[in-house]
N, C-alpha and C positions, 0 to 999 in steps of 0.2 A: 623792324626786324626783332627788337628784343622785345615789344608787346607781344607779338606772334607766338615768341618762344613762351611767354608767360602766358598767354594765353592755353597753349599747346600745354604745359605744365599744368593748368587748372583743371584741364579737361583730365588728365590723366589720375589727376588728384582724385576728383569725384569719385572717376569709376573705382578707383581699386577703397575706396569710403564706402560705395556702395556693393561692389566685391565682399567686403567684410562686415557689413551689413547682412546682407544674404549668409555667408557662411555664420555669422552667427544667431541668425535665428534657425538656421537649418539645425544649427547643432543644437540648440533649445529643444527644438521639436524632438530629436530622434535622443533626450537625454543624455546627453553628455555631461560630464560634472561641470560647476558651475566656475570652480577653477579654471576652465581651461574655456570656456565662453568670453569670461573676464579679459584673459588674455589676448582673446582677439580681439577686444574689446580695445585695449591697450595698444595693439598695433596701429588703431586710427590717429594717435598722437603723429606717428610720423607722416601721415599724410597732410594733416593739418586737421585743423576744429572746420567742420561743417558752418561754422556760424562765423567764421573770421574771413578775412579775405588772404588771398594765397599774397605770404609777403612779397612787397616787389622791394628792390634796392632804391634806395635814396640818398644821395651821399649826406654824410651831415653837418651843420652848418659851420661855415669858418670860427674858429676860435680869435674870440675877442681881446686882446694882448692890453691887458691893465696890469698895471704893476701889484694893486692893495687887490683887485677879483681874485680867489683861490676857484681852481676849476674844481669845479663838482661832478664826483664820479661817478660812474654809474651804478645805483643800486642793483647788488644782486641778490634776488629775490632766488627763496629754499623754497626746491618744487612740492609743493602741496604732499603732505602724507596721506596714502591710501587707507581710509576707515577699513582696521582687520574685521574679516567676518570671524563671530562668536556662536556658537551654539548658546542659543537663546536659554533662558531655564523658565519655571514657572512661571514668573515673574510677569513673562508677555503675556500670560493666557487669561480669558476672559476671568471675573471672579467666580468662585465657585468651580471652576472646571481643575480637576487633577491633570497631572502630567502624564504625557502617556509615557507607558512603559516597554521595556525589551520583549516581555514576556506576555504582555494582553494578547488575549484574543474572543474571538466571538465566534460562537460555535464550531470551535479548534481550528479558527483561522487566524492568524495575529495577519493575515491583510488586510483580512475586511475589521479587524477593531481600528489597525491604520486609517482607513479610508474612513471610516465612519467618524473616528474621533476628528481628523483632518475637515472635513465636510461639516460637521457639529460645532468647532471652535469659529472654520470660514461664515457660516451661516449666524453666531452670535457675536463677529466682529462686524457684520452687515459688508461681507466682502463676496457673500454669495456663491453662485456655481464657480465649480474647480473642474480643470481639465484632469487629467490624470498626473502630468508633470509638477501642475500647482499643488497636488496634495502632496507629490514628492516633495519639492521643496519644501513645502512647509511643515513635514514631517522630520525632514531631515535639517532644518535650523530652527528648529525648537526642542529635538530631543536627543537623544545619542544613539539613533535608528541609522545607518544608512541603506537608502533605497534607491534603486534607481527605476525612474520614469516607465518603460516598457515593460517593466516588470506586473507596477500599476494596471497598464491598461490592458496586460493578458490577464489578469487574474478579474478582472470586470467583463472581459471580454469572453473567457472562459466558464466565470463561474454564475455570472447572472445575478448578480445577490439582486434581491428581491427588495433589498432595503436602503438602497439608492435605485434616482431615477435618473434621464435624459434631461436636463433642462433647456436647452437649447443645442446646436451642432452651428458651427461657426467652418466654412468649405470643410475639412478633414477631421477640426477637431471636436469631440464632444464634449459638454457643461454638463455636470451632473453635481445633484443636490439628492438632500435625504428624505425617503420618504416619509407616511408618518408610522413607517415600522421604525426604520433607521432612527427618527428622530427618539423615536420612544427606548430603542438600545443604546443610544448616548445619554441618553436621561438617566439610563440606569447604570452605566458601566464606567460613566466618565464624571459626573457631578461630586462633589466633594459632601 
């Protein structure tokens, strides 16, 4: 009866693991801050670690009665501190590339000098095509810009710029990299 019940316990475990699984790449997708991904992220402690087994009870073993044995207690281990996210500076970026700025823009759009500098750093770290949310992000912890995601992919989706392409389309989402317009306006707008 009490395997059942554990058993019954595991199963419930997975799904609501994989529950917040799903809810957090849904929220990835439709940009949500990364804050609040994390946090869902955080709820799977209470379900338990995917890679542990759901604990079961064991009683523990009789205490050995010596007079000179001191019983030893149990260490209590300080839960691991959370590495803070920092707005990255220069520092990350390839050599020779400036930081980008509040105020850049290319041909009086400061999205597309985003997008294009974002795609030009992605491409000289050899990290390649970016979705529209990846250049979010990596726009947004490397400089003091905040952007959010759909904002990205209306203004690609809208404006057509000529100077990124398609790289691949993965089901809904598309990879886009620069062309050799794009690459030639980061050559010139972003190189130090």
């Amino acid at each position: 009866m009490l395997q059942m019940a554990q058993d019954m316990l595991k199963v419930v475990q997975d799904r609501v693991r994989n529950t917040l699984h799903a809810m957090a790449d849904f929220a990835e997708s439709v940009g949500v801050p990364p804050t609040v991904t994390s946090l869902i992220h955080n709820l799977e402690r209470f379900t338990g670690n995917g890679s542990e087994e759901v604990a079961t009870y064991t009683p523990p073993p009789r205490p050995v009665s010596t007079p000179d044995l001191k019983v030893a207690q149990p260490e209590i281990l300080d839960e691991p501190k959370k590495p803070t996210k920092k707005r990255a500076g220069s520092r990350d970026l390839p050599d020779g590339i400036r930081p980008l700025g509040v105020d850049d823009a290319i041909n009086g759009s400061t999205y597309l000098a985003r997008i294009i500098w974002s795609l030009g750093v992605a491409e000289l770290e050899g990290t390649g095509a970016l979705r529209p949310a990846d250049m979010a992000r990596m726009i947004m912890s490397r400089s003091p810009i905040s952007l959010e995601p759909p904002n990205v992919a209306r203004y690609i989706r809208r404006s057509k710029p000529t100077s990124i392409v398609i790289d691949r389309t993965e089901g809904s989402s598309s990879f886009y990299k620069l062309s050799a317009e794009g690459k030639a306006l980061f050559e010139e707008k972003f190189r130090e």
